[in-house]
C-alpha positions as CSV (number, residue, x, y, z in Angstrom):
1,X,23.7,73.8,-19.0
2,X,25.5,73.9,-15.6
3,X,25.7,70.7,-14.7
4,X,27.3,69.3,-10.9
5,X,28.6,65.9,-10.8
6,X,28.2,64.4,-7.3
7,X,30.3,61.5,-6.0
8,X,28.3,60.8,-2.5
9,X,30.2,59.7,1.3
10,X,30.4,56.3,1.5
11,X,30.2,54.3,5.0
12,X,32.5,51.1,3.1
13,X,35.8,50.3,4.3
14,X,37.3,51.5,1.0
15,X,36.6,54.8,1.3
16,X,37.0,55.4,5.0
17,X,40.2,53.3,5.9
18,X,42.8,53.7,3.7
19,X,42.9,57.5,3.3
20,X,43.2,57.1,0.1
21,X,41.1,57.7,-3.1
22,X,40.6,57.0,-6.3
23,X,39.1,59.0,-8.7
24,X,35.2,58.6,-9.3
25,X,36.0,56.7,-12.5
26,X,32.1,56.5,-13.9
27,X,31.2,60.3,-12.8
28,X,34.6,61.8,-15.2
29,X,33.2,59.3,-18.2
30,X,30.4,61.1,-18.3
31,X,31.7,64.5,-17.8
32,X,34.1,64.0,-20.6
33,X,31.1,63.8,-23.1
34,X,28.9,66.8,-21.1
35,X,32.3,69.2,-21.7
36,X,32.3,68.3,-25.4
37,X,29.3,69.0,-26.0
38,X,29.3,72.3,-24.4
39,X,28.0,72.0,-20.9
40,X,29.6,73.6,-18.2
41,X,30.3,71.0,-15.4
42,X,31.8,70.5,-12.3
43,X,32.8,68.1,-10.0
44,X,32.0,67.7,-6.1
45,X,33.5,64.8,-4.7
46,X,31.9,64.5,-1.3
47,X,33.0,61.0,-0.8
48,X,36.7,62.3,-1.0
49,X,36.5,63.9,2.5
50,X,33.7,62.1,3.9
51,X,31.6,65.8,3.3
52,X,28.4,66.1,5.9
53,X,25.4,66.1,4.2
54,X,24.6,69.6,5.1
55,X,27.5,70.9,3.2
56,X,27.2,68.9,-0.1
57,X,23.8,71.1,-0.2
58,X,25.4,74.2,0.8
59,X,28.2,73.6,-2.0
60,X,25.3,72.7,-4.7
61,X,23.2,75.6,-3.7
62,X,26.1,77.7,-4.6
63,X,26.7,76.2,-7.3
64,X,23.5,76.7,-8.8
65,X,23.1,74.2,-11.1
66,X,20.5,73.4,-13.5
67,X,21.1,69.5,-13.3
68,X,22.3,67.1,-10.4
69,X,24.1,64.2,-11.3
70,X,24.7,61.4,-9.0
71,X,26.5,57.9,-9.2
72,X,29.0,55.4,-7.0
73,X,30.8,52.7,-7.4
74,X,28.8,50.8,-4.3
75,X,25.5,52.0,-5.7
76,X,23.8,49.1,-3.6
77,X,24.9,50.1,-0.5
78,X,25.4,54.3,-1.7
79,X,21.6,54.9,-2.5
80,X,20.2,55.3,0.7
81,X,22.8,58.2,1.2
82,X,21.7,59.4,-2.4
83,X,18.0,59.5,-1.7
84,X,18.7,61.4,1.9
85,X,20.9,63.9,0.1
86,X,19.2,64.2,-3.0
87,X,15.7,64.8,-1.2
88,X,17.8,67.8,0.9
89,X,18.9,69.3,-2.6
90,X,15.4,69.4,-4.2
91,X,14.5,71.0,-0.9
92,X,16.5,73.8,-1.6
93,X,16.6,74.2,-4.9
94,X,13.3,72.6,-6.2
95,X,13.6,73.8,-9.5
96,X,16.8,71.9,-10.2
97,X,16.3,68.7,-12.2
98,X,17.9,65.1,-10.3
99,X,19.5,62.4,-12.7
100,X,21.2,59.0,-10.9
101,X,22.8,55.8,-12.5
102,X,24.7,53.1,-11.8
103,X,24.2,49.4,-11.5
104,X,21.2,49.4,-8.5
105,X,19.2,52.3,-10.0
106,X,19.8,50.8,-13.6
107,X,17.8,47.3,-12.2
108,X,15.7,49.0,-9.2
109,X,14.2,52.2,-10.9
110,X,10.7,51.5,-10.5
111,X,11.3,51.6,-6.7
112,X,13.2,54.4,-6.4
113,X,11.0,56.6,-8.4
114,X,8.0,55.6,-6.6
115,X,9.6,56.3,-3.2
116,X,11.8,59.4,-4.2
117,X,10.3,62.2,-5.9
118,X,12.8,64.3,-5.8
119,X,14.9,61.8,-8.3
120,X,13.7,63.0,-11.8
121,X,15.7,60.7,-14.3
122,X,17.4,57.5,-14.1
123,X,20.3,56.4,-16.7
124,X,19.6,52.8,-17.3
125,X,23.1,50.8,-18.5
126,X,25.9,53.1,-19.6
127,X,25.8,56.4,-19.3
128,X,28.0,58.2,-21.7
129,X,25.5,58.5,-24.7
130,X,22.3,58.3,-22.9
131,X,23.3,61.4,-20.6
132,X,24.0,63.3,-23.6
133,X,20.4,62.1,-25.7
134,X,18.8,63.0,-22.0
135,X,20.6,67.0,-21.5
136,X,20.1,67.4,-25.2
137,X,16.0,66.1,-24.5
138,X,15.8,68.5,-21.4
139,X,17.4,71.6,-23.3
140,X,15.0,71.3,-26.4
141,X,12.3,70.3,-23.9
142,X,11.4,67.3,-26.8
143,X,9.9,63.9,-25.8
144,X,11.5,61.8,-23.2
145,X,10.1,58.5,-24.8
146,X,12.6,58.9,-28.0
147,X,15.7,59.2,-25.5
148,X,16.6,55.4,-24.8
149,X,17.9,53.9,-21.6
150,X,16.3,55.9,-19.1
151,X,13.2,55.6,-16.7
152,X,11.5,58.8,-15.4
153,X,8.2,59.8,-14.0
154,X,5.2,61.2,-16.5
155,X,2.9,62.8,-13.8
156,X,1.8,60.2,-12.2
157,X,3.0,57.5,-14.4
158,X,6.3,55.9,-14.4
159,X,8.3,55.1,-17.8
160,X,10.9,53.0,-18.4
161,X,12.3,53.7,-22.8
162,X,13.9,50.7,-25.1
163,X,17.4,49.8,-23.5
164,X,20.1,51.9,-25.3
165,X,22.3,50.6,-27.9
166,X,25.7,48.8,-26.4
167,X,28.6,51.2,-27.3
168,X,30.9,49.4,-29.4
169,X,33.4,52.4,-29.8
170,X,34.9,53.1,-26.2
171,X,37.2,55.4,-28.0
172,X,33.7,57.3,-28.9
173,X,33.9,59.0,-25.7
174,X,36.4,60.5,-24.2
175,X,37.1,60.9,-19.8
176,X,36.8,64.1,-18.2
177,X,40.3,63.6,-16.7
178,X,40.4,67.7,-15.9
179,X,37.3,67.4,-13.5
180,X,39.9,65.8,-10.7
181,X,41.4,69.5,-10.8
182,X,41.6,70.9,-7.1
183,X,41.3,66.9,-5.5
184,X,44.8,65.1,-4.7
185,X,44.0,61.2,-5.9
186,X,46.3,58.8,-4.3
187,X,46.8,54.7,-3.7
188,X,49.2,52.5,-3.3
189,X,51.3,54.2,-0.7
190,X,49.9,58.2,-0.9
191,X,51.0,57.9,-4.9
192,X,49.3,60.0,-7.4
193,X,47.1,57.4,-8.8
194,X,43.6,56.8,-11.2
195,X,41.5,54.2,-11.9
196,X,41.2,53.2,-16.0
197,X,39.5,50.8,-17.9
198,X,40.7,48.4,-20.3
199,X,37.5,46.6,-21.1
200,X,34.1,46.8,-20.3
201,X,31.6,43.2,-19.3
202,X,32.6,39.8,-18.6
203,X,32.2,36.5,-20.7
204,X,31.8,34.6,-17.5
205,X,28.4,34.3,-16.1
206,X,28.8,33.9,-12.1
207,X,25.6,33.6,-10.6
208,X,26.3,36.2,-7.6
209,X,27.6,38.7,-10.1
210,X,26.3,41.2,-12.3
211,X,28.7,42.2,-14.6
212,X,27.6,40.4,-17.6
213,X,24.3,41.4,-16.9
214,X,25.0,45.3,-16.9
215,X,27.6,45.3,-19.7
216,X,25.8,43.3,-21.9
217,X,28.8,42.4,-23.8
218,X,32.6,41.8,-23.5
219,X,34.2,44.7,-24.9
220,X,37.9,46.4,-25.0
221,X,39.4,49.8,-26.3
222,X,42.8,50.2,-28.5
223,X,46.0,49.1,-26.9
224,X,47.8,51.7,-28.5
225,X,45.2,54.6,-27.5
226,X,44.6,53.5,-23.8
227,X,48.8,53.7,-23.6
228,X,48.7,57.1,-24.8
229,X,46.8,57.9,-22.4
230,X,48.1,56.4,-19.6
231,X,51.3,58.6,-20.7
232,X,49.3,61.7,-20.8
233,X,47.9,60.9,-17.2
234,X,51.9,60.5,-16.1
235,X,53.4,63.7,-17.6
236,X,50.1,66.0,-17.3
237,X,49.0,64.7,-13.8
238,X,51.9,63.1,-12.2
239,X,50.0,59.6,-12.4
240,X,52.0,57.1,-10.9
241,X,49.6,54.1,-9.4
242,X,46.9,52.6,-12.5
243,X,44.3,50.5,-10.8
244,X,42.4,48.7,-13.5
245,X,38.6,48.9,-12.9
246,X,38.2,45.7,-15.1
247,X,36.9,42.3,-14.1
248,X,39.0,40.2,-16.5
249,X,40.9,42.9,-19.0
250,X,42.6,39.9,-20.8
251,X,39.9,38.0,-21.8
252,X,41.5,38.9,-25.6
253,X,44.9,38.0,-25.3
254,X,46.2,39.6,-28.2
255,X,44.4,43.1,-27.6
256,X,46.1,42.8,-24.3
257,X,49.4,41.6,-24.7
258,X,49.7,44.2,-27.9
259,X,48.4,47.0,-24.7
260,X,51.4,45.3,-22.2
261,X,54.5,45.9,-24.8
262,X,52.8,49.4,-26.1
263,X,53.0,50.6,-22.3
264,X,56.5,49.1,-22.1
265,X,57.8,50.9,-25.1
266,X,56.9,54.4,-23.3
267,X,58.9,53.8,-20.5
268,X,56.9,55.1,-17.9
269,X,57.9,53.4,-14.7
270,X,54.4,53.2,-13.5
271,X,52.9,50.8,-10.7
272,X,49.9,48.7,-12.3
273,X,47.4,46.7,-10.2
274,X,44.2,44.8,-11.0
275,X,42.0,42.5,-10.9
276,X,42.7,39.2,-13.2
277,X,40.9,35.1,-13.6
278,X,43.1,32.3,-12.4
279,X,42.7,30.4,-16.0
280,X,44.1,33.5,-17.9
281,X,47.2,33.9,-15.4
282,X,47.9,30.3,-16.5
283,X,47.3,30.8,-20.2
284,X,49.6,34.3,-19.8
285,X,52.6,32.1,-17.8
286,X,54.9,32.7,-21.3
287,X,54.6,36.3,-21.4
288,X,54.0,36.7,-17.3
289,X,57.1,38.9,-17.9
290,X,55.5,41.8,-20.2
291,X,52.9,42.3,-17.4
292,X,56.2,42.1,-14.5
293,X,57.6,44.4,-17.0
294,X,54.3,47.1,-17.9
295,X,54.6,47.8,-14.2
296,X,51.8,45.6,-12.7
297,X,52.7,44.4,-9.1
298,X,49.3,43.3,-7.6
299,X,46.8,41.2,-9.3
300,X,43.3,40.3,-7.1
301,X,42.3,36.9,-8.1
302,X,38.8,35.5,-7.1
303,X,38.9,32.3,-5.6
304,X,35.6,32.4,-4.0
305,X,35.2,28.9,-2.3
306,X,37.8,25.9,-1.0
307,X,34.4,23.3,-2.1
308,X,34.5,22.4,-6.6
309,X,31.3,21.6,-5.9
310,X,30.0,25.4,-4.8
311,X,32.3,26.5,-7.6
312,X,30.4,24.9,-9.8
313,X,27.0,25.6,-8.7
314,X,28.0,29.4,-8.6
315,X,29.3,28.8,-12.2
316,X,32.6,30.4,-11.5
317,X,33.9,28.2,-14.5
318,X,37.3,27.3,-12.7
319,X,39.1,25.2,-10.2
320,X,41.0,25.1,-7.0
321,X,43.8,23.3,-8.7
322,X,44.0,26.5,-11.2
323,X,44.0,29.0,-8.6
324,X,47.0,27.5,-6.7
325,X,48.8,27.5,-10.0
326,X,48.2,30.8,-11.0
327,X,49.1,32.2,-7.6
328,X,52.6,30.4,-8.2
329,X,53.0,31.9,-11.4
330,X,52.5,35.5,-10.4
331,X,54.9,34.9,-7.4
332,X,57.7,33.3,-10.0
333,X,57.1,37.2,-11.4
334,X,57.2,39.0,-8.2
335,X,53.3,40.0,-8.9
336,X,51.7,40.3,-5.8
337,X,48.6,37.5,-5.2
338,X,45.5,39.1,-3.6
339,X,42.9,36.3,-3.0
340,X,39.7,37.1,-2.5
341,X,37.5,34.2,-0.7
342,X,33.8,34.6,0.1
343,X,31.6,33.2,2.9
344,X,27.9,32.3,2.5
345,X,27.8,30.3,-0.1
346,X,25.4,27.6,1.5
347,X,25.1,26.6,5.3
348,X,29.2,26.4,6.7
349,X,29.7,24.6,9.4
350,X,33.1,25.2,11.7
351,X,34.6,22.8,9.9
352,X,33.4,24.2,6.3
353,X,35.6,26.9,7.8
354,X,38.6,24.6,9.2
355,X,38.4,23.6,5.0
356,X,38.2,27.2,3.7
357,X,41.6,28.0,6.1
358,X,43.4,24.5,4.9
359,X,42.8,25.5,1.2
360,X,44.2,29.0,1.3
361,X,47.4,27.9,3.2
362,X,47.7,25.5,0.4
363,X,46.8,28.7,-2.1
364,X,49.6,30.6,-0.2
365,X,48.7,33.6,-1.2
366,X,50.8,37.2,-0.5
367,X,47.2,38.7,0.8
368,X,43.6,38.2,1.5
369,X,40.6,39.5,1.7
370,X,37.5,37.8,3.1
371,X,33.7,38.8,1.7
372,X,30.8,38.0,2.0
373,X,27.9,37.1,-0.6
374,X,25.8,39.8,-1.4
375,X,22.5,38.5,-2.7
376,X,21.8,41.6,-5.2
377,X,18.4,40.9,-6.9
378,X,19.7,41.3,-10.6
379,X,21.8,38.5,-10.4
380,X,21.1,34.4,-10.7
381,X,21.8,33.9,-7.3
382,X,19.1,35.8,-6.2
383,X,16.7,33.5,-7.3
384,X,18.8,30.2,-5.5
385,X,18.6,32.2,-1.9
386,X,15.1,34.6,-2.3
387,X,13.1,32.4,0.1
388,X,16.2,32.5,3.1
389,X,16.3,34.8,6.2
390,X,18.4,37.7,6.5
391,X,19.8,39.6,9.1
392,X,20.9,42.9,7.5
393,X,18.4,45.2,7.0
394,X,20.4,48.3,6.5
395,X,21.0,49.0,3.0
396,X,24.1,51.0,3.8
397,X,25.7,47.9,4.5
398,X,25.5,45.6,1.6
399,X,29.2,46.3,0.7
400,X,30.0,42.4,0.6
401,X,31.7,43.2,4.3
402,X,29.0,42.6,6.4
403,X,27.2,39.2,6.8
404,X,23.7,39.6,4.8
405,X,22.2,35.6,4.5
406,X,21.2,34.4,8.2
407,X,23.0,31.3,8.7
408,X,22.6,28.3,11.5
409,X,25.9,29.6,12.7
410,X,25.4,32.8,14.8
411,X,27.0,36.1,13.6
412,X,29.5,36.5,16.0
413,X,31.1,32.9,15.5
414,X,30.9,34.2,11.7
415,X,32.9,37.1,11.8
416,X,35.1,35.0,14.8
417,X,36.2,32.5,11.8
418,X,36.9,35.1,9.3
419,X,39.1,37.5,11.7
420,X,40.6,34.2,12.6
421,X,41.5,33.0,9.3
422,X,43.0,36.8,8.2
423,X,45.0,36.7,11.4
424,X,46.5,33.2,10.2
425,X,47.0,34.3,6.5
426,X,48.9,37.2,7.3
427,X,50.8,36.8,10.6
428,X,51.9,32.8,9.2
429,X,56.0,32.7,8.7
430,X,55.8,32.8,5.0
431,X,54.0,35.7,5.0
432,X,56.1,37.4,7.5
433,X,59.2,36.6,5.9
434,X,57.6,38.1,2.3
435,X,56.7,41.2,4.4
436,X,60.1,41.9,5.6
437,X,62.6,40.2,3.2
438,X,60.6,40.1,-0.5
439,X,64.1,40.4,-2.8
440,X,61.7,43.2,-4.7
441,X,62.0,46.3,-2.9
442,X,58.7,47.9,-4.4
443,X,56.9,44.8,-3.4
444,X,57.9,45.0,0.1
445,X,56.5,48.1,0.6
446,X,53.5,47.8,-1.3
447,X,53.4,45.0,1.7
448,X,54.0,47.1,4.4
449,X,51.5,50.2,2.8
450,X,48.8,46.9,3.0
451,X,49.3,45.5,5.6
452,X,49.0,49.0,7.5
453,X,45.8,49.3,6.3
454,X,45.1,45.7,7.1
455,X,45.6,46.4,11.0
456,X,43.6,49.4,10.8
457,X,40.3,47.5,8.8
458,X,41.0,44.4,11.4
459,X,40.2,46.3,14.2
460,X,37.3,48.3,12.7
461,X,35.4,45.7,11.6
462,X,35.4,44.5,15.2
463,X,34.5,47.3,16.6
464,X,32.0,47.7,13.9
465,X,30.2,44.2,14.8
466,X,30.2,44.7,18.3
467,X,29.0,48.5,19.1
468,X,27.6,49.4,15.3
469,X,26.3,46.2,13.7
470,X,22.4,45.8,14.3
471,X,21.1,42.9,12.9
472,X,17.1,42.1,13.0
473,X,15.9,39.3,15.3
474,X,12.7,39.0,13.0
475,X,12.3,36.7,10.9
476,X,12.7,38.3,7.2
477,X,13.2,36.7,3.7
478,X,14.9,38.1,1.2
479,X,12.4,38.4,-1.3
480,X,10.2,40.7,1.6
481,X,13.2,42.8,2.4
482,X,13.9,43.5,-1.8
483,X,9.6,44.5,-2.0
């Protein structure tokens, strides 16, 4: 079958600021599996060059294909874009047959089939075998019900099959690395650059998050295999920059540590960064210097809230006192600290925010980033905040950068505090001096490429607010807005 892999434009700050990209990491783990067995696939990254809509249809209609498959990262916040260009496609080509996943259609698939009938399948979960059981289904023309972990329209009836097995294997299926052929993928600094996996779930079980939800299970591929391929990506592709898509890859200290000093013995001179928990930064402090040494120089942490009360509500399962001392670990290893604090979390006063900015001075951080909470349905928090008022009604924008939860405080004093506090953060004399005197070279400008980008986002969101931002004056509960 001629199948076309479609990454859609994005509105989020991550794909229109930096100008960078990365790889669409979830799309190529599915095409790997689709080339071996035979299919004939390509891939159209739209999101890579902010494509119009228009011409993502011309490109597909000349493609031809006989299936359209669509996915992104943000699929909260990408779907709307996804039902507007998928309803153009069927227009043009109504014979071709429309298959989406990702984490929103895998929990909202009953609503988007009964609003979009141009979307034919949904992958439920992960994709890799399921999209292979569902082509396989649609080439033999045999009965949908046997495939598992998809929902799809029977005439008038929709059906949702049995959840598919977990895969245990992650070796079992291989990355279609060779679909990223004609695209130039860069972070970090316009550095060749791809985003990996280590490990797939988390054994945490934070309320506002769904990754335990989606994954089912905490699960991680061979050390030795994952640095043979990091290798390959260096000499084949001139991969320098590894982001790690992973929300805690060393949950299994040993599996990890036996990755770190694999990817040390190759040599490779690579840049690492990801995203790592406070309490395992501590436990890792002995071997702090295999990771310093493996390449990593960035490491996001989520500290979430100043308030071990909200923590603990929100289950995060750590505390403020670990998060200052892992930050001062990864600095005592010239590892870059990226805190991550979100707002939302209950009614904040100006002086919940006075706190927040006291706690991440004492945090001393080398960056920030401010968030905040997205109430996605799927996930325990939903049911703590259903019955509030919200003032976002665009779908577009639930990116965790744009305030969602209506709160006593009005927006603009919101978005006032959280400029304020990044302004702080970054322009305070121990950052400055980090900025422009960090003894490790490659750290400095890994500052200076950040902080760049920092201006530029600064200034958008702003701009954003003031002349883009429309936020309802009706009075709307969440629960409504998710019917």
């Amino acid at each position: 079958m001629k199948i076309l892999l479609i990454n859609p434009p994005h509105l989020s700050i991550g794909s229109r600021m930096p100008k960078e990209h990365l790889p669409p990491l979830g799309l190529l783990s599915i095409g790997g599996p689709l080339l071996d067995a035979g299919n004939k696939v390509h891939l159209l990254d739209a999101d890579y060059s902010n494509m119009k809509y228009s011409k993502i249809v011309a490109e597909t209609v000349d493609f031809y294909p006989d299936l359209v498959l669509m996915g992104h990262s943000g699929s909260t916040s990408a779907q709307p874009i996804i039902d507007t260009i998928t309803a153009s496609i069927k227009e043009k080509l109504p014979e071709v047959k429309i298959i989406i996943g990702g984490v929103y259609p895998t929990y909202h698939w009953k609503e988007i089939l009964e609003e979009n009938p141009q979307i034919d399948y949904i992958v439920c979960g992960e994709g890799e075998q399921v999209i292979i059981d569902l082509v396989n289904a649609l080439k033999e023309n045999s009965d949908l019900n046997l495939v598992r972990g998809i929902a799809f329209r029977n005439q008038s009836e929709i059906i949702k099959t049995p959840v598919a097995p977990t895969i245990k294997d992650l070796e079992a299926y291989r990355i279609g690395w060779e679909l990223m052929k004609g695209y130039n993928y860069t972070y970090w600094g316009k550095r060749k650059a791809v985003v990996i996996q280590f490990s797939r779930g988390c054994p945490y079980p934070c309320s506002y998050c769904g990754q335990s939800l989606f994954w089912k299970k905490w699960r991680h591929r061979n050390p030795q295999k994952l640095a043979d391929e990091i290798e390959m990506l260096h000499k084949k592709y001139g991969v320098e920059v590894i982001n790690f898509a992973d929300e805690n890859p060393a949950t299994y200290r040993k599996a990890w540590q036996e990755f770190l000093e694999a990817l040390i013995e190759k040599d490779l001179n690579l840049t690492l960064v990801g995203s790592l928990r406070a309490d395992n930064i501590v436990r890792d402090a002995d071997i702090m210097h295999l990771y310093k040494k493996a390449g990593f120089e960035r490491f996001l942490l989520g500290i979430e809230n100043y308030d071990e009360t909200v923590l603990e509500r929100i289950k995060k399962a750590g505390s403020t006192s670990m998060d200052k001392e892992a930050i001062q670990v990864l600095r005592k290893h010239d590892i870059l600290s990226m805190a991550t604090y979100v707002v939302g979390f209950g009614e904040e006063t100006t002086k919940d925010f006075i706190n927040s900015l006291k706690q991440l001075l004492h945090y001393d951080p080398d960056q920030i980033q401010m968030l905040y909470v997205t109430p996605h349905k799927w996930t325990p928090y939903y049911d703590e905040v259903k019955d509030k008022e919200i003032i976002q009604l665009d779908q577009r924008k639930w990116d965790y950068k744009h305030q969602i939860l209506k709160t006593h405080l009005k927006p603009w004093q919101i978005i006032l505090y959280v400029k304020l506090i990044e302004v702080i953060m970054q322009s305070r004399p121990k950052a400055v001096m980090r900025l422009f005197f960090h003894r490790d070279k490659k750290i400095r400008k890994a500052m200076v490429w950040y902080t760049r980008i920092g201006k530029r986002v600064w200034i958008h969101e702003w701009l954003q607010f003031w002349f883009n931002d429309k936020h309802t004056s009706k009075s709307v509960k969440l629960s409504e807005f998710w019917k």
